[in-house]
C-alpha positions in Angstrom: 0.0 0.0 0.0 1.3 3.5 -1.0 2.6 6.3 1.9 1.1 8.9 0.2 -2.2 10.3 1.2 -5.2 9.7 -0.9 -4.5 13.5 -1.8 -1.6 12.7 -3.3 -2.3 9.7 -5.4 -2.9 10.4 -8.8 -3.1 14.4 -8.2 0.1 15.7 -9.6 1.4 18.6 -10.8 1.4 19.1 -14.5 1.4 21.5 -17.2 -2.5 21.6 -17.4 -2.9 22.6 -13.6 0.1 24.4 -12.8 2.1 27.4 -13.9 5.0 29.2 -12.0 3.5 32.8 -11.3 4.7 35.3 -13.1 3.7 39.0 -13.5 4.7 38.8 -16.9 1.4 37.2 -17.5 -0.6 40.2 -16.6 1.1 41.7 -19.9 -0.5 39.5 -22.0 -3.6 39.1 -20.5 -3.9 43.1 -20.5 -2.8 42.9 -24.5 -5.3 40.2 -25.5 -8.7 41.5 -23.3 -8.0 44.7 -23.8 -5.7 45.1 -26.9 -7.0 48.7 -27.9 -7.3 50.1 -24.6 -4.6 52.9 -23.8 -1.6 51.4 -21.6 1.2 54.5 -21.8 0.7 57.8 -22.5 3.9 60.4 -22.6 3.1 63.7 -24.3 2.0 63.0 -27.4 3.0 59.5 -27.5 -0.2 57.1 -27.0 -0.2 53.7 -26.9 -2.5 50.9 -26.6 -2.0 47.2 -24.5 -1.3 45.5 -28.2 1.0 47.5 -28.9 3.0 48.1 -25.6 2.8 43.8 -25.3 4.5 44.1 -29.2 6.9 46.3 -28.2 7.8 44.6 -25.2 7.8 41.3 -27.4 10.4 42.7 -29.8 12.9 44.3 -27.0 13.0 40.6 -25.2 13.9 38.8 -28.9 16.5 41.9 -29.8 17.9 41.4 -26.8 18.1 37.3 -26.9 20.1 38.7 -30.5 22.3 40.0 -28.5 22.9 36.9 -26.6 21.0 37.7 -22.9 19.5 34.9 -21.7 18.6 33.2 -18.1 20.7 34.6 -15.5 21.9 37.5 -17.3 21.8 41.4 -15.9 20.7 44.0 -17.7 20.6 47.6 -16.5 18.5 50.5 -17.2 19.1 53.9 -15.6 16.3 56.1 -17.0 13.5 58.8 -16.1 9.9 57.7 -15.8 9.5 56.8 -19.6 7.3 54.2 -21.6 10.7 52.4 -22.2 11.1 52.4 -18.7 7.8 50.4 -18.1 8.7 48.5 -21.0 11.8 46.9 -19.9 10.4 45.9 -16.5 8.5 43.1 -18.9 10.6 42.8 -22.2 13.8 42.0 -20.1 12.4 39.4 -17.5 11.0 37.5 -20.7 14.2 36.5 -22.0 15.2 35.0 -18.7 17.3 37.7 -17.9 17.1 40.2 -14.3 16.3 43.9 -14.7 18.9 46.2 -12.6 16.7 49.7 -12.2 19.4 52.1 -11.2 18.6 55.2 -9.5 19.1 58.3 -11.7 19.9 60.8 -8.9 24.0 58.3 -8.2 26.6 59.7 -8.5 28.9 58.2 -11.3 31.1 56.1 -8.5 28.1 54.8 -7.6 26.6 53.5 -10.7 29.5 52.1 -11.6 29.8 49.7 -8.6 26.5 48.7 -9.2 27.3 48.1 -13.0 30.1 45.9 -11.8 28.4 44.2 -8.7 25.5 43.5 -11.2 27.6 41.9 -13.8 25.1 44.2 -16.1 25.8 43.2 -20.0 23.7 45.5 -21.3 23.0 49.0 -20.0 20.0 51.2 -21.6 20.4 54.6 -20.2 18.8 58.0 -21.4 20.2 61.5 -22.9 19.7 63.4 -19.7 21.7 60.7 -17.8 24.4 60.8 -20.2 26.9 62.8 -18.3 27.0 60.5 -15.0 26.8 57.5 -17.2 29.7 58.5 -19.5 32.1 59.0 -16.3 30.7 55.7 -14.6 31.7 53.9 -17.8 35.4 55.1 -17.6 35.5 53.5 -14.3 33.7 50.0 -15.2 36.4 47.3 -15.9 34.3 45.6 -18.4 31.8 48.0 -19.9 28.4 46.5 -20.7 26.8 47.3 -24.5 25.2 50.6 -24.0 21.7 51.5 -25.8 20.6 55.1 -25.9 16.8 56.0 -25.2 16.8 59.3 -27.7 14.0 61.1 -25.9 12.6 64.0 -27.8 10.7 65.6 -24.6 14.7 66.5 -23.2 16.5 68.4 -25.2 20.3 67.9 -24.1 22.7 65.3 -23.0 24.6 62.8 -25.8 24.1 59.5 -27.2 26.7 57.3 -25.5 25.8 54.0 -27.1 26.1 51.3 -29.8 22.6 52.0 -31.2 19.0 53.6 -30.2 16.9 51.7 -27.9 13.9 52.1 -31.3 17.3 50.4 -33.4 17.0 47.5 -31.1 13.8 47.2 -30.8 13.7 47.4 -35.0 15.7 44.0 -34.4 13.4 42.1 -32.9 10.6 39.5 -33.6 6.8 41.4 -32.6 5.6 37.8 -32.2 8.9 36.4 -30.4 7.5 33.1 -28.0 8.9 34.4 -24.9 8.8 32.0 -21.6 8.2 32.5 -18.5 10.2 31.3 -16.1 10.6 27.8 -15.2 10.4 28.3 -11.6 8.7 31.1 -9.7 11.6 31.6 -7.6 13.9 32.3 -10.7 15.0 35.9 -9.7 13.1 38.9 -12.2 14.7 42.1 -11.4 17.6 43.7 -9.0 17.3 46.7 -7.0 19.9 48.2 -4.9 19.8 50.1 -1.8 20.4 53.5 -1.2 23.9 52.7 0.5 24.1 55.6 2.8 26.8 54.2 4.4 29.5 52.0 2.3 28.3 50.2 -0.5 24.8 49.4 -1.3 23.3 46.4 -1.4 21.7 44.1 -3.9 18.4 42.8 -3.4 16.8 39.9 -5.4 13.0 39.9 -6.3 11.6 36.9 -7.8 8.6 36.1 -10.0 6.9 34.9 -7.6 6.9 37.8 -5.1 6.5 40.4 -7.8 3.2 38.8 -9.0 1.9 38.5 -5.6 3.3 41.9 -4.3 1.5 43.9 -7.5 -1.6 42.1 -7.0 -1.7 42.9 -3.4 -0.7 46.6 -4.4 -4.0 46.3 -6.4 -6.2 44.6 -3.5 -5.0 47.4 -0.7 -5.8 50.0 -3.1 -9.0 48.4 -4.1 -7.6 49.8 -7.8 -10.3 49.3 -10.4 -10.1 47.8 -13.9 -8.7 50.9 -16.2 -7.1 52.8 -13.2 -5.3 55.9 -14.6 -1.8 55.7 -12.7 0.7 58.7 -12.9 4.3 58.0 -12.4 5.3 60.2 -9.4 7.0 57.2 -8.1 10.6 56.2 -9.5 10.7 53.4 -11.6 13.9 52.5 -10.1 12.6 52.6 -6.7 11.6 49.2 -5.2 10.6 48.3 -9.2 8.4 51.8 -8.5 7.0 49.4 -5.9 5.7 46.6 -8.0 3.5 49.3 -9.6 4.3 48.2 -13.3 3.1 44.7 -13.1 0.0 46.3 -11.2 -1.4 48.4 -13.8 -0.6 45.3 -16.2 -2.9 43.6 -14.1 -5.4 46.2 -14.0 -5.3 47.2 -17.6 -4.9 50.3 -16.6 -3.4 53.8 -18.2 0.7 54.5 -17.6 1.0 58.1 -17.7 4.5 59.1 -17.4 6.3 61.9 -15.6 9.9 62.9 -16.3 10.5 65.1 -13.5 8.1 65.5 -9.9 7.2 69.1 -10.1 3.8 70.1 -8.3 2.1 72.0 -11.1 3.0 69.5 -13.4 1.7 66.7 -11.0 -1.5 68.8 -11.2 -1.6 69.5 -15.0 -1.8 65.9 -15.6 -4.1 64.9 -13.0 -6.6 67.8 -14.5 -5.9 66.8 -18.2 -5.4 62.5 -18.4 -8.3 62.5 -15.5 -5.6 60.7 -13.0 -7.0 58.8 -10.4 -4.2 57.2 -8.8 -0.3 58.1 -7.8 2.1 57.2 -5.7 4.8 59.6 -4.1 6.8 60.5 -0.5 5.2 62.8 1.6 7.3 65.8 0.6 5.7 65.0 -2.8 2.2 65.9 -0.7 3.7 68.7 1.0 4.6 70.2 -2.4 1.6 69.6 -3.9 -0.4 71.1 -1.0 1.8 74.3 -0.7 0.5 75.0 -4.6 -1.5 78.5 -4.7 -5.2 77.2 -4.4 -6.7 78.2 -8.1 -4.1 76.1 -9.0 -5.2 73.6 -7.4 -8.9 73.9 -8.2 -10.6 71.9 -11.2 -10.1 68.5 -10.0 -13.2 67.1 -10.8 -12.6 62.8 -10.6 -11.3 61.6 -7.1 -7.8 60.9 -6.6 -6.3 58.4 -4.7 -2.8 58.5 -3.0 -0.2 56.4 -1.7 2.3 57.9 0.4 5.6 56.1 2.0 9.0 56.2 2.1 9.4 58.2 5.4 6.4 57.9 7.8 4.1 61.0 6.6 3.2 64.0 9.2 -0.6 63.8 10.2 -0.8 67.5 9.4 0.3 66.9 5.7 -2.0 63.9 5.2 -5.2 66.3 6.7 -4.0 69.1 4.0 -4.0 66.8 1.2 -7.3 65.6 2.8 -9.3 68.7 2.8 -8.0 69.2 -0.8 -10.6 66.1 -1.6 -7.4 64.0 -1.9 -7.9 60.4 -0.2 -4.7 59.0 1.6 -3.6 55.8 2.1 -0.2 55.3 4.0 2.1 52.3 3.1 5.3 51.0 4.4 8.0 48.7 3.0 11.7 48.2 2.5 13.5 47.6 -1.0 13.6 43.8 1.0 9.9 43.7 0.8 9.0 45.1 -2.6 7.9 48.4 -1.6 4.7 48.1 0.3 3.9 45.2 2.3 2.1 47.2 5.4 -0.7 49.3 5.1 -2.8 51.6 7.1 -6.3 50.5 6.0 -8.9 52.2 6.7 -11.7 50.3 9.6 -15.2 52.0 9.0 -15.4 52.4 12.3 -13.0 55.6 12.4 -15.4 57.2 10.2 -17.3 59.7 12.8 -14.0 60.6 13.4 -12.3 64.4 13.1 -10.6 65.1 10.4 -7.4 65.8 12.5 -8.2 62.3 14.5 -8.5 60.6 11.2 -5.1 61.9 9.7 -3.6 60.7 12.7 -4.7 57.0 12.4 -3.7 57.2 8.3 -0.2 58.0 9.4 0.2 55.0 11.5 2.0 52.2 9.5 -0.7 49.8 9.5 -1.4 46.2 9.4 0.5 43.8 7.2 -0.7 43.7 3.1 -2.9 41.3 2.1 -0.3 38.9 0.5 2.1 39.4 3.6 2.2 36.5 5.6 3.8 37.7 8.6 4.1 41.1 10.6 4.9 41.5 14.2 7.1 44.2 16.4 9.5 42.2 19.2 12.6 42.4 21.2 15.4 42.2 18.3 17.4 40.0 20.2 15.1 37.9 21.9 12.3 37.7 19.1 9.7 38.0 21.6 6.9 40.2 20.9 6.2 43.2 22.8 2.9 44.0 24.1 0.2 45.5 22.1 0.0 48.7 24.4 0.8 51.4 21.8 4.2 52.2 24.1 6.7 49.4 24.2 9.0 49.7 21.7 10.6 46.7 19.7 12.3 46.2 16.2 9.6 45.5 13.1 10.1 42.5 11.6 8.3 40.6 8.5 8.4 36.8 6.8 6.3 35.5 3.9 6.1 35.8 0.4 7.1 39.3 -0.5 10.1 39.4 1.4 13.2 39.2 -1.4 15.3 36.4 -2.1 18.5 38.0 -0.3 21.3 40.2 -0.9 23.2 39.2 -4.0 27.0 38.0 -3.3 26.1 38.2 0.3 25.5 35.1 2.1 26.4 36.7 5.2 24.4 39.8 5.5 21.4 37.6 3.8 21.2 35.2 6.7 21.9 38.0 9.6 18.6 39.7 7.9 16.9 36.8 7.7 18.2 35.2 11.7 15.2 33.3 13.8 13.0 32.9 10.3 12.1 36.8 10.3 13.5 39.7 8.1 14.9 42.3 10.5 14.0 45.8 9.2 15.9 47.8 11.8 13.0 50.2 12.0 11.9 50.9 15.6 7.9 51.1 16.3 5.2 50.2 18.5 2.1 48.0 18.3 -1.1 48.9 19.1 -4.2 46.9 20.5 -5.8 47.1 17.0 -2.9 45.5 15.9 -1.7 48.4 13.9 2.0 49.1 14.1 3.3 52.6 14.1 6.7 53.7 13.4 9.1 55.3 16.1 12.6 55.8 14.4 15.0 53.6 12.5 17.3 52.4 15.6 20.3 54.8 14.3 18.1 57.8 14.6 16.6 57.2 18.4 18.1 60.3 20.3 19.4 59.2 23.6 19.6 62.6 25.5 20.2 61.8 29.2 19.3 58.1 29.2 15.6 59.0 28.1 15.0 57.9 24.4 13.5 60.7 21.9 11.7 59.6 19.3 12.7 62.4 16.3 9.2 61.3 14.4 7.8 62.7 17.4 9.8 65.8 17.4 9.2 66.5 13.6 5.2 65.5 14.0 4.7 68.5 16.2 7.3 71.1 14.3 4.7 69.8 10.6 1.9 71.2 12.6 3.4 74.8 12.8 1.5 76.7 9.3 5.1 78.0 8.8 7.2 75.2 8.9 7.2 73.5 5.5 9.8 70.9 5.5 11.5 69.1 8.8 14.1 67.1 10.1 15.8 66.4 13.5 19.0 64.3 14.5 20.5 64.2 17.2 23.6 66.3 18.0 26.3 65.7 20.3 26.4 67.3 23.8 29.2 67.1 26.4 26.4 67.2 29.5 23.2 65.4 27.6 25.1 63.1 25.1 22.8 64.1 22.7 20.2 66.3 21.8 17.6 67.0 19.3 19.2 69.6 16.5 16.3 70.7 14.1 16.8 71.7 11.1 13.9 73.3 8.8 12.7 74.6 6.0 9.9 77.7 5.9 6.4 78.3 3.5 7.8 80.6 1.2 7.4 84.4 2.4 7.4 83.0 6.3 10.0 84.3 8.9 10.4 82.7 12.0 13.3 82.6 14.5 15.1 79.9 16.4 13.7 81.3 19.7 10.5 81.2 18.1 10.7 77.5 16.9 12.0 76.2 20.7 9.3 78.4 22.6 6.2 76.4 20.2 8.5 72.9 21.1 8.4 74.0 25.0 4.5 74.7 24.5 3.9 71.5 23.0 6.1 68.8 24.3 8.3 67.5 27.0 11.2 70.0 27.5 13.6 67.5 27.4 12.5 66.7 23.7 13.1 70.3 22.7 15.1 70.9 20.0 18.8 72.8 21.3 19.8 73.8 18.4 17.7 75.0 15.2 19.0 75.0 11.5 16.8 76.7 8.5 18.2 74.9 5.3 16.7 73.1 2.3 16.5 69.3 3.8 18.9 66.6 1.5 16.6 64.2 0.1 17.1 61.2 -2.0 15.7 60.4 -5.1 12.6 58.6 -3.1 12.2 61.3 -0.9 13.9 59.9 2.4 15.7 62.9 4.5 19.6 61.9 3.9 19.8 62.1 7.6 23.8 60.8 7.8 24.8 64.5 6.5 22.2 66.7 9.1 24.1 64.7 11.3 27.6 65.9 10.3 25.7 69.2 9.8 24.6 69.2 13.2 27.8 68.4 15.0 29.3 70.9 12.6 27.1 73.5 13.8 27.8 75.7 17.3 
């Protein structure tokens, strides 16, 4: 008599019941139900599903030509651009891994990652062309470069081989890509932002960037035909899955060279946008926009904001602007978003103030994320659910990546007791919502009492002068440390350093006050995260 269960007798896995997931499927799919439905849309440039799937068809057999196949790297360093969205699918369906590199490196930068990568091919853009020509000079072995020649930038230099429309020219429209042979086969390669030493190289695989877009879609509640605008990098966490999610949704690409506010608007009046993503400066900037600007949005318009845990006070302003809000968090580990702050209907009496406050909570874990808690980082030991203790976030499931490439090491430190340690600091709440506190290297220990700087910056993005805020902690021969604001104004405001510590005394403990305050234009990164490592050096700079 056979072991196996009566469940597994005769009940196998074959071709007819069985396919490794892929989002490269939600291409097709898109292409064949909806073939003359708009998919990208860039200035004057329109294009439908069939065409965009034909397109993508003919980049993944010009680049087979070229002799990329399974295992392969190939790069892409480019603005928000319909090639852009393109190569996130013609790449993958040769076999190879797409390497999205951030466009704001420097050309050290890129070129480590060209080299870590082993990229073969790079496709790169006109208005990258003068970090990507001195990155080049310092790659050993330079990958074939193919030029994007974008008319909407005028500027910049061809650095290539041939055109990226040259290589598409190449290729088969009707080439019979494959999927992969196992959903684990890795799809793209993202690194991270590598404030300190060299960045890192995460590994997504087909199977978590299927499940991760379609539980972008789910948490959004996105409808069929959503009209997406590109606020969000592409490079950024694969612009958080978001590609394969409007794949899936047959929805509209509308793409967006540079984040500018009245641009953001201009297209969300004139393509009838109903969905973007963006970091909560992104928000502020839209919000500090003169209000006939603003005025005219007739369809409503759905946010999602991440990337540094968003102010109350800026999610009520976009808010009242008929704006809805929903707050996300992620890592590049986790594909973007894999928490979310979703709404419960029974918040809906609330204020509008109460109600911004419980959006810019982190949330509860994504619908295709398995596992979310907040514990002792050494112990893995939850902490209570009282809104107060704090403990280290830490995730496991699906959408968590496959590890750092070329880095056993650091892969299974991240990955110690069967958890991903995300190094961010929060609490947990008795609704099971978590909330962030601080990443553990920006906790301000003034004293022996812990400040949270979140805190700190909450109450300074309440002040209806204060436009942009940041606080680190500075040293202090008596305290250690102590809180060192520094800030930027509305335009037009004035406001003093006295003035900024007497509203801190007024509303919170004195021994969270800021010592020291700094007006300056914040450093951001590309995704909008404060580039705290230099207000540091800043700070201890400052007398």
């Amino acid at each position: 008599m056979s072991d196996r269960n009566i469940y597994e007798q005769g009940l196998d896995q074959v071709a007819a019941n069985y396919e490794p997931l892929s989002p490269l499927t939600f291409l097709e799919r898109a292409a064949s139900v909806h073939p003359n439905k708009t998919a990208v849309v860039h200035g004057a440039v329109r294009r439908t599903w069939a065409e965009t799937y034909q397109r993508c068809r003919q980049l993944a057999s010009a680049l087979s030509q070229q002799g990329i196949g399974v295992g392969d790297t190939v790069a892409i360093i480019c603005p928000n651009l319909p090639e852009h969205f393109e190569a996130h699918f013609g790449v993958p369906m040769t076999g190879a891994v797409l390497n999205s590199i951030n466009t704001r490196l420097d050309a050290s930068a890129v070129a480590f990652i060209l080299e870590h990568g082993e990229a073969k091919i790079l496709i790169t853009e006109r208005e990258m062309s003068p970090i990507v020509k001195e990155a080049l000079k310092l790659v050993a072995h330079p990958p074939l470069v193919i030029d994007i020649d974008d008319p909407s930038f005028v500027g910049g230099e061809l650095l290539g081989s041939m055109t990226y429309e040259n290589l598409l020219a190449l290729g088969d429209p009707h080439f019979a890509w494959q999927g992969p042979k196992n959903e684990w086969d890795a799809i793209t390669l993202n690194y991270t932002s590598g404030t300190t030493g060299n960045p890192k190289g995460v590994v997504y695989h087909h199977r978590g960037a299927y499940l991760n877009a379609v539980s972008n879609a789910l948490s959004w509640e996105m409808p069929s035909r959503a009209v997406y605008l590109w606020t969000l990098p592409m490079f950024h966490c694969n612009g958080w899955c978001f590609p394969w999610t409007v794949a899936a949704v047959t929805g509209v690409n509308v793409c967006l060279r540079h984040v500018r506010a009245d641009k953001i608007i201009e297209l969300i009046k004139q393509e009838k946008v109903d969905h973007f993503c963006g970091a909560p400066i992104v928000l502020s900037m839209i919000s500090g926009l003169p209000a006939e600007q603003k005025a005219g949005i007739e369809q409503t318009v759905k946010v999602m904001t991440a990337g540094a845990p968003p102010p109350a006070a800026v999610i009520q302003s976009m808010e009242e602007m008929g704006f809805q809000v929903i707050h996300v968090y992620g890592l590049t580990e986790t594909y973007g978003p894999c928490v979310v702050s979703e709404w419960n209907d029974e918040w809906d009496d609330r204020s509008v103030a109460d109600k911004a406050r419980l959006k810019a909570r982190q949330g509860v874990r994504a619908p295709m994320q398995e596992g979310l808690m907040v514990a002792n980082p050494d112990t893995l030991e939850p902490v209570p659910q009282d809104g107060q203790s704090m403990g280290e976030i830490f995730m496991r499931g699906n959408i968590v990546m496959k590890g750092y490439l070329k880095n056993p090491p650091t892969t299974e430190e991240s990955f110690a007791g069967g958890w991903f340690h995300s190094g961010d600091l929060a609490v947990w709440h008795a609704d099971g919502y978590i909330e962030i506190k601080d990443r553990s290297k920006d906790i301000i220990i003034s004293g022996g009492e812990n400040i949270s700087s979140i805190e700190v910056e909450d109450v300074l993005y309440k002040h209806p002068k204060i436009q942009d805020v940041a606080v680190v902690a500075k040293h202090d021969e008596k305290w250690g440390e102590v809180p060192c604001a520094f800030i930027k104004l509305v335009s037009g405001a004035e406001m003093t350093e006295q003035e900024v510590i007497d509203y801190c005394r007024e509303n919170m403990a004195r021994f969270k006050t800021p010592k020291k305050v700094i007006f300056v234009d914040l450093p951001r990164t590309s995704t909008g995260k404060v580039q705290k490592f230099i207000l540091r050096q800043w700070a201890d700079e400052a007398n």
